[in-house]
C-alpha positions as CSV (number, residue, x, y, z in Angstrom):
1,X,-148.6,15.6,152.9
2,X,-147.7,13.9,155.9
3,X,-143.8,13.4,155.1
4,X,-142.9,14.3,158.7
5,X,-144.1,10.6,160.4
6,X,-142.6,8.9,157.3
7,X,-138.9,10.7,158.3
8,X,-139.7,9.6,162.0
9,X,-140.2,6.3,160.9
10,X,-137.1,5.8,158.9
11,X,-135.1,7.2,161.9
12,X,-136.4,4.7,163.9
13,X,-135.7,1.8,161.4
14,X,-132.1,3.5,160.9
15,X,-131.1,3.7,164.3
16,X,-133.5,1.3,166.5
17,X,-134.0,3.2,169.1
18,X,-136.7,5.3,170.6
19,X,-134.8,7.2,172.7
20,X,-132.5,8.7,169.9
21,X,-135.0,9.3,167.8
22,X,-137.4,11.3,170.6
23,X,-133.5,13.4,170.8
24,X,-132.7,13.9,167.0
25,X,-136.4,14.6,165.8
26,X,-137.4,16.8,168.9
27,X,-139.9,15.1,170.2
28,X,-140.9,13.1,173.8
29,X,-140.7,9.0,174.0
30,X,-144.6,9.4,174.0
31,X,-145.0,11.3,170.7
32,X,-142.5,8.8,169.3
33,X,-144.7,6.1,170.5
34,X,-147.8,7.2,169.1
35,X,-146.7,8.0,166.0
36,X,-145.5,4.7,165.5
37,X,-148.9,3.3,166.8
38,X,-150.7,5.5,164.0
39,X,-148.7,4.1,161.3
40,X,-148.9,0.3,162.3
41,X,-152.6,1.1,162.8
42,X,-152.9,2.3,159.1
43,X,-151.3,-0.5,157.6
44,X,-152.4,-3.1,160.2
45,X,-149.3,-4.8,160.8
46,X,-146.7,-4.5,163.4
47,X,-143.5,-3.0,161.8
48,X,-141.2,-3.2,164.9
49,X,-140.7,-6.3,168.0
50,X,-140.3,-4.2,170.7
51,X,-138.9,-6.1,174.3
52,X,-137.0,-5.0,177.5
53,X,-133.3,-5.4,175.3
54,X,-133.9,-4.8,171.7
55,X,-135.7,-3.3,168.9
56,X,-136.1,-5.1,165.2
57,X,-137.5,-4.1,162.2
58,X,-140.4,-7.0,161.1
59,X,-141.1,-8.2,157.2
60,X,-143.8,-6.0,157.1
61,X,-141.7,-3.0,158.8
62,X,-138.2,-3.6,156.2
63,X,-141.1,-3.6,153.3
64,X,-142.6,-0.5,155.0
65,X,-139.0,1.2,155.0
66,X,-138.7,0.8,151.3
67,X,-142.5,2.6,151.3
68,X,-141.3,5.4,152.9
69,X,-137.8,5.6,151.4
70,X,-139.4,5.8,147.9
71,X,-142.2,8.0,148.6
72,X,-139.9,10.6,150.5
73,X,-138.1,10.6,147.4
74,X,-141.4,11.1,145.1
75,X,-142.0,13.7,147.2
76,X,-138.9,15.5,146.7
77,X,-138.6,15.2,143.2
78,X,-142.4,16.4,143.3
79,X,-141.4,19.9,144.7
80,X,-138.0,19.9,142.5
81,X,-140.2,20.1,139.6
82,X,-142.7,22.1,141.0
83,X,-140.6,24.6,142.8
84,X,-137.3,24.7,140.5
85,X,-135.6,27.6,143.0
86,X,-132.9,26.0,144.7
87,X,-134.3,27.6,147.6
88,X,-137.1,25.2,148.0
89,X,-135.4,22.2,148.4
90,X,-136.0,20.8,151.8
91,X,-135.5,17.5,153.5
92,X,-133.0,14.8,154.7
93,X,-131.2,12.6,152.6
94,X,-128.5,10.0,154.5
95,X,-125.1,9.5,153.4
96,X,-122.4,6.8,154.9
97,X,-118.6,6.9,155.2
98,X,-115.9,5.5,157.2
99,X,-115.1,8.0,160.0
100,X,-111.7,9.3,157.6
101,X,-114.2,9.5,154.5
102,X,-116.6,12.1,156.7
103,X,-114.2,14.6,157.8
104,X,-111.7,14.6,154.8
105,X,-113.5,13.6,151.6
106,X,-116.5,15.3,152.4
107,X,-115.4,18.1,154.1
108,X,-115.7,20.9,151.7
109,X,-118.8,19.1,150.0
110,X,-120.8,19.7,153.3
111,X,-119.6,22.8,153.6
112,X,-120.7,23.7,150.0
113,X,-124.3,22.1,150.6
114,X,-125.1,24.2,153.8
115,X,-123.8,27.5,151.9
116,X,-125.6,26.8,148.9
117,X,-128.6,24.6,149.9
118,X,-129.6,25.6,153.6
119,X,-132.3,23.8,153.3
120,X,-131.2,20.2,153.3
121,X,-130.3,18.2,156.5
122,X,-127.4,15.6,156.4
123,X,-128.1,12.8,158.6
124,X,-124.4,11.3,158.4
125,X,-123.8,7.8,159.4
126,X,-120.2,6.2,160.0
127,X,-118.9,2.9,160.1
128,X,-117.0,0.1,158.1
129,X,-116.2,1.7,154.9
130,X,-116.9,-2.2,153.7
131,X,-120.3,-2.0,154.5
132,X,-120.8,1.1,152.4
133,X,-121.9,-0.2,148.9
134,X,-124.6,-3.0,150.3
135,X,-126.1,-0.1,152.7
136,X,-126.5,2.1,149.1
137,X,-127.9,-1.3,147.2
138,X,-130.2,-2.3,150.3
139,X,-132.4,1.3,150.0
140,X,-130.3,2.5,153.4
141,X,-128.2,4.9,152.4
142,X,-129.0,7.4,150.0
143,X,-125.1,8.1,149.2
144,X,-121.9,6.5,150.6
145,X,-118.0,7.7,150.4
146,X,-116.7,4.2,148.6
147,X,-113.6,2.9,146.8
148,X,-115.2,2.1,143.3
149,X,-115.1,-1.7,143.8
150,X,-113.6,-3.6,139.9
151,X,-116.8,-4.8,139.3
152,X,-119.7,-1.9,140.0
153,X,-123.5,-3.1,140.2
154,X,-125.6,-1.6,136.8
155,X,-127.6,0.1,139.6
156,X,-125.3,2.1,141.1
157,X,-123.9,5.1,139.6
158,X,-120.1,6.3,140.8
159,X,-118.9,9.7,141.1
160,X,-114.9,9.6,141.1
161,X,-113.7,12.8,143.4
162,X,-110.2,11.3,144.5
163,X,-107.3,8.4,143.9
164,X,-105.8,7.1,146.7
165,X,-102.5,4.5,146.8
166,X,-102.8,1.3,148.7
167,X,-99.4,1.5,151.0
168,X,-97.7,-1.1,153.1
169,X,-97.0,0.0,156.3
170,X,-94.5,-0.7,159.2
171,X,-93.8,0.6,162.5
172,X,-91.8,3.5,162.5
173,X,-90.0,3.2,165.7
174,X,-87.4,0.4,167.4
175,X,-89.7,-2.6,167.8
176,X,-89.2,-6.3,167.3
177,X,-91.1,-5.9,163.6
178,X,-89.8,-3.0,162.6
179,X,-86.7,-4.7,163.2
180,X,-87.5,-7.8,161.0
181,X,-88.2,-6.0,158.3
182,X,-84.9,-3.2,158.3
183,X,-83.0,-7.4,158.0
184,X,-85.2,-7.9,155.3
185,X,-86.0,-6.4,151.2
186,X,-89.1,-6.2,150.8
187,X,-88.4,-5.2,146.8
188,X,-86.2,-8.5,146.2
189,X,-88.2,-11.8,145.2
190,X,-86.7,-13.4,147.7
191,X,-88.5,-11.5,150.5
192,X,-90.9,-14.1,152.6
193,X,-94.1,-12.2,154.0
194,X,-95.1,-15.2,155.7
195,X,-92.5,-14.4,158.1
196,X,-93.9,-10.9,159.4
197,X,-97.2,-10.5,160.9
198,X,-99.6,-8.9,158.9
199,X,-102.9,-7.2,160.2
200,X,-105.6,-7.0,157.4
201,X,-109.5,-5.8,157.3
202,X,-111.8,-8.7,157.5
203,X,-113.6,-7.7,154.0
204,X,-113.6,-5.1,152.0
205,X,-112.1,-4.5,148.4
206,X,-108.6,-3.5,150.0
207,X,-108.5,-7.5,151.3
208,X,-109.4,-9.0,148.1
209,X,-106.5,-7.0,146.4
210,X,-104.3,-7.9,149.3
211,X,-105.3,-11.8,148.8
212,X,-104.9,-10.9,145.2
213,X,-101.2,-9.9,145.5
214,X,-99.7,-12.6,147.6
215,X,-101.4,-15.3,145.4
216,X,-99.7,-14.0,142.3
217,X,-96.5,-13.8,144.4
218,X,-97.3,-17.3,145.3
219,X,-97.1,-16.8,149.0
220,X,-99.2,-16.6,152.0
221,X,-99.1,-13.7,154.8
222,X,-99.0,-14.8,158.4
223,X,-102.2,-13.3,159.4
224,X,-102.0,-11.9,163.4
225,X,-105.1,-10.4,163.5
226,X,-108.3,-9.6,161.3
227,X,-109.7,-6.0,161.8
228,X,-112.8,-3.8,160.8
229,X,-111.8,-0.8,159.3
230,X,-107.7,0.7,157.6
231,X,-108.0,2.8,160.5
232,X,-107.7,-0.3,163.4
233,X,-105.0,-1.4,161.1
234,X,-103.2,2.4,161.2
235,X,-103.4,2.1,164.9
236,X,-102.3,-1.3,165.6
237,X,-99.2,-1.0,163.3
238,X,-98.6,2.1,164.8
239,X,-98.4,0.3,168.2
240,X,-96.0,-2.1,166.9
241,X,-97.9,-5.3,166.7
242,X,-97.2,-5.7,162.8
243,X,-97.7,-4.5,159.3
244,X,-100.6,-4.2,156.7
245,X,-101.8,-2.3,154.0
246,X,-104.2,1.4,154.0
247,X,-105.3,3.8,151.4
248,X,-102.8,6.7,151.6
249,X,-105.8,9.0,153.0
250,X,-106.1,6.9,155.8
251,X,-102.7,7.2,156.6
252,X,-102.6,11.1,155.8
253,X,-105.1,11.4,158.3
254,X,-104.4,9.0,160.9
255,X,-103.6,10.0,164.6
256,X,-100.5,7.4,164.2
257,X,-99.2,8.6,161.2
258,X,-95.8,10.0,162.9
259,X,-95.2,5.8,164.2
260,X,-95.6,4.6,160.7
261,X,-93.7,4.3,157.4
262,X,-94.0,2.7,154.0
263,X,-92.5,-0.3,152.8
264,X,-91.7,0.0,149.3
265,X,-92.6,-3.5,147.5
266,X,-92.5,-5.3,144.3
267,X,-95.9,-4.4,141.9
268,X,-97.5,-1.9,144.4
269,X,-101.4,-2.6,144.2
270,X,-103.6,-0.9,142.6
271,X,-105.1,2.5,143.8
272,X,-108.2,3.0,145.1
273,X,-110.2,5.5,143.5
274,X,-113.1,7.1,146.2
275,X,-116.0,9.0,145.8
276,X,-119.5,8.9,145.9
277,X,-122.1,6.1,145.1
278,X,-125.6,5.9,145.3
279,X,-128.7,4.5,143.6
280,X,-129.1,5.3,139.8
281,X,-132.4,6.0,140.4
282,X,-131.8,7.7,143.9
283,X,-130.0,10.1,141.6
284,X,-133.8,11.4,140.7
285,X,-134.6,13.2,143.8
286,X,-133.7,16.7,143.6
287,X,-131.8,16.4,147.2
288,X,-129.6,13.7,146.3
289,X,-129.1,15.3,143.1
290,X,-127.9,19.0,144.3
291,X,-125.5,16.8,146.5
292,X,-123.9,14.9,144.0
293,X,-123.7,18.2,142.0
294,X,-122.2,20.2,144.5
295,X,-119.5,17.2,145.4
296,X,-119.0,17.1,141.7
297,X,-117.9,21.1,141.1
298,X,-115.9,20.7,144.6
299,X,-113.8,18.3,143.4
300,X,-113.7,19.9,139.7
301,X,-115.1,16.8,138.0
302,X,-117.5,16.9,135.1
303,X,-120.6,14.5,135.6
């Protein structure tokens, strides 16, 4: 079974870039190159357009993906029931987080999985935890560190490791806002939020429960700037430029933590609760599996 060109492949689609790839897989531009050339040969369609800037995934080459994807997975849950031993599980499987998700929420999982299951490689990606749902729903992600969004898609399954409080959050230190909001109370009906800058993520389940608030308070935040990620609005609160709301991991864990403070408010929102998502039927291959097992007894949570 040639699984080895189908992982090169989907390193390729994942990261677009030959170089890389040649680095993470151990291999030279030209073996790369040529296994790519075999595989277009065989299905007789190009799967990448290739020029001087940029590389992009065709039709034929996001349909190929998928291939691969699934039969990787076949392949695996082949050997799991061939080979039940723990011991033989072997293979990548790709999880996604925001860069706070990766080193605190899965911390001891990873630790866990390369104790108990040496075996499997974790190819972790990082990013906008916004992103991390439609990356598990487009085949791209096998699991992603999420906040369980109020409405969860039947194909997704959700494994709950954590809650986490949405906070308001100031600056810390003697600056103009800080300032404005010491005059003001932010617990009394009468307090305006369209007065005070407010930084907020551009999408993401933490903005529609913002949105969410201030329409049931009837008001509307003076928006100074639109950010990707609670950690861009961690540090440009703690530089004083205004306030916003973050999951209270984000701020346990952000380098700014000692220039920010809470603001206690009216109807705080809703926590978030994180943990794992992924595929219901990803949940098959015995890789993703023994993950999502050993996240599960880490945390102390029954599946």
């Amino acid at each position: 079974m040639d699984t080895r060109s189908l992982q090169v492949y989907l390193a390729l689609a994942d990261t677009l870039s030959f170089s890389r790839v040649a680095q993470q897989q151990h291999m030279s531009l030209s073996a790369v190159s040529r296994m790519l050339a075999r595989i277009e040969g065989e299905v007789g369609q190009r799967l990448f357009e290739r020029d001087r800037r940029s590389v992009r995934l065709t039709r034929a080459g996001q349909r190929f993906r998928h291939y691969a994807q699934e039969s990787l997975s076949d392949w695996q849950r082949l050997l799991g029931d061939l080979n039940p031993d723990q011991d033989n599980l072997r293979g990548e499987i790709n999880i996604y987080g925001s860069v706070t998700a990766s080193y605190s929420v899965l911390s001891p999982v990873l630790e866990r999985t390369r104790m108990e299951f040496p075996g499997i490689e974790i190819m972790l990606h990082t990013g906008d935890y916004a992103d991390a749902l439609d990356l598990v729903l487009a085949g791209e992600e096998d699991i992603a560190v999420a906040a369980r969004p109020d409405e969860l898609s039947s194909r997704l399954d959700f494994l709950a490791l954590q809650g986490s409080p949405l906070q308001f959050i100031a600056p810390s230190f003697p600056c103009a806002v800080a300032d404005q909001v010491a005059t003001l109370d932010p617990l009394s009906e009468d307090f305006s939020w369209g007065d005070v800058p407010f930084i907020v993520t551009e999408r993401g389940l933490s903005r529609e429960r913002v949105d969410a608030w201030f329409r049931r308070r009837g008001q509307r935040p003076r928006i100074y700037a639109q950010v990707t990620g609670h950690e861009a609005i961690a540090a440009m609160v703690g530089l004083g430029l205004g306030v916003g709301v973050i999951p209270q991991l984000v701020l346990d864990n952000s380098t700014f933590k000692t220039q920010l403070s809470c603001i206690p408010v009216q109807a705080p929102l809703q926590e978030f609760a994180i943990g794992l998502c992924a595929l219901r039927q990803r949940l098959d291959n015995p890789l993703v599996a023994a993950f999502w097992n050993v996240a599960a007894d880490s945390y102390g949570v029954a599946i």
